[in-house]
C-alpha positions in Angstrom: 9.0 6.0 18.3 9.9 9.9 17.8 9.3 10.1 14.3 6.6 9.1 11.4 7.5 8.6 7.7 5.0 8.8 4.3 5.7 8.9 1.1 3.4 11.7 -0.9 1.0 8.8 -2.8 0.1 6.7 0.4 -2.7 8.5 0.9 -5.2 8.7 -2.3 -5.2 12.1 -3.6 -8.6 14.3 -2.7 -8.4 16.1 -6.0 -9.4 14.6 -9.7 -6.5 13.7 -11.4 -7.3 15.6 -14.2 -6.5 19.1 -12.5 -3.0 17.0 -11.4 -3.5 16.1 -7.1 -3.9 16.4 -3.7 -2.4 14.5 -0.8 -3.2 15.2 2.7 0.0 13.8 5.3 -1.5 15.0 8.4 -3.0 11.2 9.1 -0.9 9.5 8.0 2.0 11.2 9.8 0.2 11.3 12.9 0.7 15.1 13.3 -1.7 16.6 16.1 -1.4 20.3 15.2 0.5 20.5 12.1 -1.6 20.0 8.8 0.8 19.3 5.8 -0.1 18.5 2.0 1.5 18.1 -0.9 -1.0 19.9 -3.9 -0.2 19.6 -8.0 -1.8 21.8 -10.4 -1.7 21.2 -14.0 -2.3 24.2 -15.6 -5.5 25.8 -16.0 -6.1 23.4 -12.1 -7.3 25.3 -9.1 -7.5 24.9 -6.0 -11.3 25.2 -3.4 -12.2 28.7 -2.8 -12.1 28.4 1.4 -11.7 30.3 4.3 -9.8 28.9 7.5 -11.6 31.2 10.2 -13.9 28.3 11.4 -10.5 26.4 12.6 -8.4 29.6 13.5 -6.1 27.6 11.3 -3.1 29.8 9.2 -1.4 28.1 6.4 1.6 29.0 4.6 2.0 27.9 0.8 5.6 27.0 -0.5 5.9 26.5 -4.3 8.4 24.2 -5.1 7.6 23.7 -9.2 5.7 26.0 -11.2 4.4 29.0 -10.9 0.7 29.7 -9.1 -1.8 32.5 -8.5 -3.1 33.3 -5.1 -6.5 34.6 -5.3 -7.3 36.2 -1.9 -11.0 37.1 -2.7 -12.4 39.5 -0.7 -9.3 41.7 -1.0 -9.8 41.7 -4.6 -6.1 41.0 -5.2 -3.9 38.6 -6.8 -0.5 37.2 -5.6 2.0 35.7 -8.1 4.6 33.2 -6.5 7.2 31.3 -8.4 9.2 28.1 -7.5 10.7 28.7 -4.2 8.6 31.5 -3.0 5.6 31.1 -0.3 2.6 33.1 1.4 1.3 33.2 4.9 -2.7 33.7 5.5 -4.6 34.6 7.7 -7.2 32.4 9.1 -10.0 34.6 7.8 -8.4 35.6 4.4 -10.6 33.9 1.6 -8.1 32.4 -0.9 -8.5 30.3 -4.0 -5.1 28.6 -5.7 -4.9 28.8 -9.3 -2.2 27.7 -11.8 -2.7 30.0 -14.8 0.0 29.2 -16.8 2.0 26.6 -18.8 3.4 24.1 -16.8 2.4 22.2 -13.7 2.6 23.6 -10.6 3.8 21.5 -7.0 3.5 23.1 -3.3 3.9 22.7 -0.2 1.0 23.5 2.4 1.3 23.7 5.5 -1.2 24.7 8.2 -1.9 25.1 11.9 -3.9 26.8 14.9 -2.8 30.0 16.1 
């Protein structure tokens, strides 16, 4: 078969329910490369502080509700997106997602190697 389907709750969410969810798709749409999750923040959730430069992996976040910060630590320096918007990082650019404000928060993440 060419193609895999999932819906976003097959797999169990990684994240306490309490900060809103996380679902990783990559298993269950047997992707070899391509790393895709869906990630809900209620507000005041955030996201693990991480690095990708042990897998070489870049990710790019797309917000599709909400509003989030992206903390990108050792920069010192705080990006805002809104619904619709997104961010590419590097491999080795420490980030932390946080959802500072009112309203939850749904993205898009998607990652892969280089």
């Amino acid at each position: 078969m060419g193609y895999d389907t999932v819906a976003k709750t097959d797999p169990d969410s990684v994240m306490d329910e309490e900060w809103g969810g996380m679902w990783f798709l990559k298993e269950p749409l047997a992707a070899d490369e391509l790393g895709v999750s869906v990630l809900e923040l209620e507000p005041d959730g955030k996201g693990m502080e991480h690095d990708e430069t042990d897998t070489g992996q870049e990710e790019v976040y797309y917000v599709v509700e909400g509003r989030i910060d992206v903390d990108l630590t050792d920069a010192d320096e705080t990006v805002t997106l809104e619904a619709d918007e997104a961010i590419r990082l590097d491999p080795d650019e420490s980030r932390q997602i946080q959802n500072r404000y009112d309203e939850r928060a749904k993205l898009v993440l998607v990652g892969a190697p280089l």
